[in-house]
PAMAR-400496 format. One record per residue (C-alpha): residue number from 0; x, y, z. Coordinates in Angstrom, 2 decimals, m for minus. Layout:
% PAMAR-400496
  sedo     east    north       up
   NUM        X        Y        Z
...
***
This chain:
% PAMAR-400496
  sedo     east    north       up
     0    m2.39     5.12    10.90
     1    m3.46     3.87     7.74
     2    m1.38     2.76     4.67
     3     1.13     5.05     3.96
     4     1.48     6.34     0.36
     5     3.83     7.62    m1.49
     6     4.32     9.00    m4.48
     7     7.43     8.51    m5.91
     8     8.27    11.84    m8.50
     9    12.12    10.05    m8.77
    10    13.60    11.91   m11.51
    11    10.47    13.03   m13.10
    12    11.38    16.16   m13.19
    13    13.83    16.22   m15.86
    14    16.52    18.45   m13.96
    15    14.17    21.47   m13.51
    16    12.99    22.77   m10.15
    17     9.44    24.20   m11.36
    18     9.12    21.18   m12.60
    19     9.79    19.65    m9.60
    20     7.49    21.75    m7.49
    21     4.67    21.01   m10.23
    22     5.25    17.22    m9.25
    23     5.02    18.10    m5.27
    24     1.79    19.88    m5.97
    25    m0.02    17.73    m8.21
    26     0.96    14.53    m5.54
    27    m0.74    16.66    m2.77
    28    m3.90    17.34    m5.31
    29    m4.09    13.44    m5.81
    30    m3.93    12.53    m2.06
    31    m0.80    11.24    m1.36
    32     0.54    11.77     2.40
    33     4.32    11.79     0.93
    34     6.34    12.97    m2.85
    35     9.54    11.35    m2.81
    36    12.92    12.46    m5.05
    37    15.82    10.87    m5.58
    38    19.54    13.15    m4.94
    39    22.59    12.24    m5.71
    40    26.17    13.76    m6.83
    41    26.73    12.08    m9.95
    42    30.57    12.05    m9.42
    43    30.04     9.97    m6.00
    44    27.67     7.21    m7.49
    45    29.16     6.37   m11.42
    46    31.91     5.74   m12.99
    47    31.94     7.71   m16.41
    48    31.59     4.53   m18.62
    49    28.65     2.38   m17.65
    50    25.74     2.11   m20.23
    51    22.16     2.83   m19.77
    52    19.92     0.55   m18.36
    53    17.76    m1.02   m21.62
    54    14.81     0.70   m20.54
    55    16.57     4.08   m19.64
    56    17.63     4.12   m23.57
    57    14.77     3.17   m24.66
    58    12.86     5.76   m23.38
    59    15.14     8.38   m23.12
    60    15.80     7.71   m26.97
    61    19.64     9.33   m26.43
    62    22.74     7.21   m27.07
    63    24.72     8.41   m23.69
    64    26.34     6.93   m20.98
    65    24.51     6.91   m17.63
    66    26.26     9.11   m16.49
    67    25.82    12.05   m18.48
    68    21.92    10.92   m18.10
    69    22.27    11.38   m14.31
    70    24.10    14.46   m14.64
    71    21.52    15.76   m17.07
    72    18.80    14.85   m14.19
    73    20.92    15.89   m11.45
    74    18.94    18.45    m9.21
    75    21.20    20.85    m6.18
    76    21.00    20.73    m2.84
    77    19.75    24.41    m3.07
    78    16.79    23.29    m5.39
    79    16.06    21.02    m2.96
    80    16.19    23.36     0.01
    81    13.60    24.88    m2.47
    82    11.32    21.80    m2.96
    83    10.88    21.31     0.87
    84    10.31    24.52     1.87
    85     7.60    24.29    m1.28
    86     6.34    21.01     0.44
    87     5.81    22.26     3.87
    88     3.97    25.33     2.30
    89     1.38    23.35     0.45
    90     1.28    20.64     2.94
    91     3.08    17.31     1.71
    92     5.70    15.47     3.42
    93     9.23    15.57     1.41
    94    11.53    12.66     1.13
    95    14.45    11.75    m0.99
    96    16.70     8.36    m1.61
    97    20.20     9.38    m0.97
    98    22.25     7.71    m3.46
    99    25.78     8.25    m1.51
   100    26.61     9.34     1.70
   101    27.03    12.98     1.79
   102    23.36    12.99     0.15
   103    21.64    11.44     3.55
   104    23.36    13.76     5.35
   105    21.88    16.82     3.41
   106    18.83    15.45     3.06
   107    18.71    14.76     7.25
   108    19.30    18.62     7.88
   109    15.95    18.74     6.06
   110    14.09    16.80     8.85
   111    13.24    14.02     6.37
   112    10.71    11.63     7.88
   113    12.58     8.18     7.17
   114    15.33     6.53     5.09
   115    14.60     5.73     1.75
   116    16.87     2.65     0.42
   117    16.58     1.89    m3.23
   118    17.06    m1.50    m4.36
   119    20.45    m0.39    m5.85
   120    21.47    m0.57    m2.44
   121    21.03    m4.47    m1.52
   122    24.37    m5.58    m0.46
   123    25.79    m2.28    m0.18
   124    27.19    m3.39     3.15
   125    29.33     0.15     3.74
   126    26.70     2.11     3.00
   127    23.76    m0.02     4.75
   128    25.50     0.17     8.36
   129    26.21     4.16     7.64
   130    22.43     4.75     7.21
   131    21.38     2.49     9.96
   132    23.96     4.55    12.20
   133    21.59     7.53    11.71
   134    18.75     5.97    13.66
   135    15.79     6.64    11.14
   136    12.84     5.04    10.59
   137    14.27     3.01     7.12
   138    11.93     1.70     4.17
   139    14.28    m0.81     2.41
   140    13.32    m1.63    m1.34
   141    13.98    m5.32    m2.05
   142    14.03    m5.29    m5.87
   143    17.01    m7.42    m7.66
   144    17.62    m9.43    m4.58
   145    16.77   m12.61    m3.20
   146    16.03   m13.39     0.52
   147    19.86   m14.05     1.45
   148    20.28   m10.71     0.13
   149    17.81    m9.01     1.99
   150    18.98   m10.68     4.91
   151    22.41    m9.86     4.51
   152    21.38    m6.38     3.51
   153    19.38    m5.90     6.99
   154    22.43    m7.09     9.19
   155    24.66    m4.15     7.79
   156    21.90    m1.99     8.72
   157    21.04    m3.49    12.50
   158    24.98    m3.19    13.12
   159    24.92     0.06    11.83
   160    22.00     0.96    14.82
   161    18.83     0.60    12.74
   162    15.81    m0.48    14.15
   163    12.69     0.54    12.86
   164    12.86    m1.01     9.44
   165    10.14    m1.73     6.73
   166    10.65    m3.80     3.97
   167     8.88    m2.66     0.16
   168     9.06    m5.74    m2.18
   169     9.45    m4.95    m5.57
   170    10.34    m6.01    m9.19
   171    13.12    m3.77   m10.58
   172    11.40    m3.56   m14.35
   173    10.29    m0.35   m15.94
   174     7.20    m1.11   m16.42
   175     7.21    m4.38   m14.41
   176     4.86    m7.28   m16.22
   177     1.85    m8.16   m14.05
   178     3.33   m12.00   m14.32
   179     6.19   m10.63   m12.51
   180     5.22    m8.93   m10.00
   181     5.06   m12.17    m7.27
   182     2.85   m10.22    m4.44
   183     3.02   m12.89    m2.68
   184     6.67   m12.88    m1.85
   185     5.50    m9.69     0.45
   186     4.22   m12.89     3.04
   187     7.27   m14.55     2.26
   188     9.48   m11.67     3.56
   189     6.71   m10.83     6.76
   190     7.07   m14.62     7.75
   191    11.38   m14.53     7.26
   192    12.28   m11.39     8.72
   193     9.14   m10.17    11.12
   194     9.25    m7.03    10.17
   195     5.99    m4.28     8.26
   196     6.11    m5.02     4.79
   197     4.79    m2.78     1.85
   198     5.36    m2.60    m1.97
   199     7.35    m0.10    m3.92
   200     5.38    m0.76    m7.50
   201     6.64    m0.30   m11.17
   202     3.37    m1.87   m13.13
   203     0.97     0.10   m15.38
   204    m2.30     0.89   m13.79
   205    m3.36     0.65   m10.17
   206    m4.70    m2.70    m9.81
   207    m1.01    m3.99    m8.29
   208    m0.73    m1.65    m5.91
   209    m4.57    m1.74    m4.80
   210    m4.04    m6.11    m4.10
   211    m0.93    m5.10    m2.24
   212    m3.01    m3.27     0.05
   213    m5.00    m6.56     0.90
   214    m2.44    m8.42     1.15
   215    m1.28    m6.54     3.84
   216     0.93    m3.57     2.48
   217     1.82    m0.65     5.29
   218     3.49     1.40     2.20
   219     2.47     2.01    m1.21
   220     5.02     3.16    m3.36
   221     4.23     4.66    m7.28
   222     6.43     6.34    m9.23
   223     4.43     9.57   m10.44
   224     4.80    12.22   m13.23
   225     2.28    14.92   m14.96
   226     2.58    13.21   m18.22
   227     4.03     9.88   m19.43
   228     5.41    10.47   m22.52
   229     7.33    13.02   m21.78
   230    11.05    12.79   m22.04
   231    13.41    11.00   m19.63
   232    13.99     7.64   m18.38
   233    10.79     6.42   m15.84
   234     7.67     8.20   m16.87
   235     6.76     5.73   m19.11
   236     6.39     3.52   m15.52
   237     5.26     6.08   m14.06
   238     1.13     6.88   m12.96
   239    m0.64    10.53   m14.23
   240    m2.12    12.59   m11.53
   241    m5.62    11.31   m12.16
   242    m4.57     7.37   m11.88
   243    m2.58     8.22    m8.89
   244    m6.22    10.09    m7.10
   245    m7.92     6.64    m8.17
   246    m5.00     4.57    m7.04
   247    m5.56     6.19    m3.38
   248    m9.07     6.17    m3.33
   249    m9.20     2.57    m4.49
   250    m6.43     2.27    m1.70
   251    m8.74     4.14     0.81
   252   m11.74     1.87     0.01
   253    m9.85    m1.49     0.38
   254    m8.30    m0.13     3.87
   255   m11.45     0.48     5.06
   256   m12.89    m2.81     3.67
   257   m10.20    m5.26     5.33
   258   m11.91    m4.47     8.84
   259   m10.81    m5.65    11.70
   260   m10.91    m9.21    11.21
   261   m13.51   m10.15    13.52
   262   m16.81   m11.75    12.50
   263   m19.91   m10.79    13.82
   264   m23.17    m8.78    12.31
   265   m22.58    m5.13    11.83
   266   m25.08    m2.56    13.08
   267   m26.75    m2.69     8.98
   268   m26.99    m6.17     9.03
   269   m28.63    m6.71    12.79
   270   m31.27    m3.95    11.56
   271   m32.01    m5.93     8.32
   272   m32.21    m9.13    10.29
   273   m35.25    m8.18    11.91
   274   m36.82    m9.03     8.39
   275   m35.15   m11.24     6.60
   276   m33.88   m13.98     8.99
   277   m36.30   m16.48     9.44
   278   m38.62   m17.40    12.15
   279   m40.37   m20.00    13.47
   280   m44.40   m19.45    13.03
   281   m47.37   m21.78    12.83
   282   m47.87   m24.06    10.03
   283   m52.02   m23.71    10.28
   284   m54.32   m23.60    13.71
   285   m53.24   m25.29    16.83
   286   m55.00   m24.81    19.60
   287   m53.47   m23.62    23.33
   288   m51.73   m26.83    25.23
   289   m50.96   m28.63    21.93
   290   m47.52   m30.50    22.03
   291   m45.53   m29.10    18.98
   292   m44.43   m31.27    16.32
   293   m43.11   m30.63    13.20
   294   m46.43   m30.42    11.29
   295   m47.63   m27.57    13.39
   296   m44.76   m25.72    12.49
   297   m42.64   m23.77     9.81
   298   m40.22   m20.99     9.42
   299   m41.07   m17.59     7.57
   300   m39.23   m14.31     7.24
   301   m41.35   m12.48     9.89
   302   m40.70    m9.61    11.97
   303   m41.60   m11.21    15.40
   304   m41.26   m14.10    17.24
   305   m38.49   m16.76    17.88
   306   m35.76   m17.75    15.16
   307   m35.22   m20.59    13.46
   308   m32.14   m21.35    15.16
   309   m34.76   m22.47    17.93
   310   m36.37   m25.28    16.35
   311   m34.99   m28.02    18.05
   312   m36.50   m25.94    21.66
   313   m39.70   m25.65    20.04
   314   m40.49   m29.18    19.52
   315   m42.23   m30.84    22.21
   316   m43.41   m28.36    24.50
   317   m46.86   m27.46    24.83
   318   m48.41   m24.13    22.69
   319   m49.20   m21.67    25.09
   320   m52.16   m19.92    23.46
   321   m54.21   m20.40    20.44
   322   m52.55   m20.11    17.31
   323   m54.20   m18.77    13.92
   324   m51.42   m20.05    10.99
   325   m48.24   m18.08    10.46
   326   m48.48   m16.55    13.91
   327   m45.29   m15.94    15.59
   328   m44.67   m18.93    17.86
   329   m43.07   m18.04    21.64
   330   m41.89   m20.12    24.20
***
């Protein structure tokens, strides 16, 4: 299977379920194999007080508390009976991040494909072991945290019964700055924890993502909308439906370039071989029986004959016909 992308709709769609279904649609129409929500019951996951994030009030441009934000954004469980069933119509996979418990367990009478953990989650050692006791694959966002966390983080879930696990490095900034991105922490966490490691990415553009890829990525992560500047807290982070369609073709085309790591000709370059590598032919007339030296010899791009990497064979033995200059030279 190849890299697996998703693209993350979040809360893109501003509390509306045609919305919503818009978003599922317009992933499918740029290529990705999975749209991804977030659900939650505000009451379970906030406490009535705490601010916005900087970047959720700056481009939500309202002066309220998170949690009338998340209420505000806050889709059903009905609506999202309604987005799956929408899903499976057109042909996308469905997923959502449960933010609380009773969430996951919602969202797993939907036949969701895997476990989504947001980075929120690091540490959140009640929670962790609850969602590794359901047994699902689990892609674990690693923003905020450091690798003590993580590794603390993956514990609750193994004790919990979790085994198939992927790790998604990522940099919880909305948009994340290219200098802080730090790809290369996705070896870091490969060599720590020995476990598939992809990238859950917050950057403008797709040239993050696309490195990821060949560095080794098994998930691709984007959060996704139909327009950036609409209103609401992550479309400004978020990709348009035509970046996203580049994103996965540039995706596709650095998949297929990484190969299989083996080096030997491929089936273009032993054809244009035939013409291009040099061989060994004679330097001007030698006559049959002639010992071979270097002055009777040279190496052209010729379509016959021995090559170069012969030369050292060559020398010395006797010719074994008459030679006219740059005729192919045999042994």
């Amino acid at each position: 299977m190849g890299v697996y992308i998703i693209a993350e709709a979040g809360v893109n769609h501003n509390g509306k379920l045609d919305l919503a279904k818009e978003l599922c649609l317009a992933a499918k129409n740029a290529g990705a194999d999975c749209v991804k929500f977030q659900t939650w019951q505000t009451e379970k996951i906030i406490t009535r007080s705490v601010a916005q994030a900087d970047y959720q009030a700056d481009n939500t441009g309202r002066a309220e508390s998170q949690f009338d934000m998340l209420k505000r954004l806050e889709l059903s469980y009905d609506d999202f009976r309604a987005v799956k069933a929408y899903c499976d119509e057109i042909g996308i996979q469905f997923a959502s991040t449960a933010d609380e418990p009773d969430s996951l367990d919602f969202l797993l009478t939907l036949g969701i494909p895997f476990i989504k953990i947001g980075s929120g989650e690091i540490g959140n050692i009640p929670y962790l072991r609850y969602m590794g006791s359901k047994k699902k694959p689990v892609l674990l966002s690693t923003g905020m945290s450091s690798l003590a966390d993580v590794e603390l983080s993956l514990e609750a879930l193994r004790q919990g019964g979790a085994e198939d696990i992927t790790l998604l490095h990522c940099t919880t900034s909305y948009p994340c700055p290219y200098d802080r991105v730090n790809l290369r922490a996705m070896d870091t966490l490969r060599a720590a924890f020995g476990l598939p490691v992809g990238y859950s990415d917050h950057t403008e553009g797709i040239a993050i993502p696309t490195a990821a890829v060949a560095l080794g990525a098994v998930v691709i992560e984007k959060h996704f909308t139909l327009d950036r500047h609409m209103e609401g807290p992550d479309h400004l982070a978020s990709t348009e439906p035509e970046a996203f369609r580049q994103m996965v073709s540039a995706i596709r085309q650095v998949e297929a370039g990484l190969g299989c790591g083996r080096k030997t000709p491929s089936p273009e370059e032993r054809s244009i071989s035939e013409v291009v590598l040099k061989r060994v032919v004679a330097a001007r007339p030698i006559p049959a029986g002639t010992i071979l030296t270097a002055d009777d010899l040279t190496v052209k791009r010729n379509d016959r004959g021995l090559s170069a990497r012969y030369w050292d064979l060559v020398i010395g033995t006797p010719a074994r016909r008459d030679y006219a200059a740059d005729d192919a030279i045999e042994l």
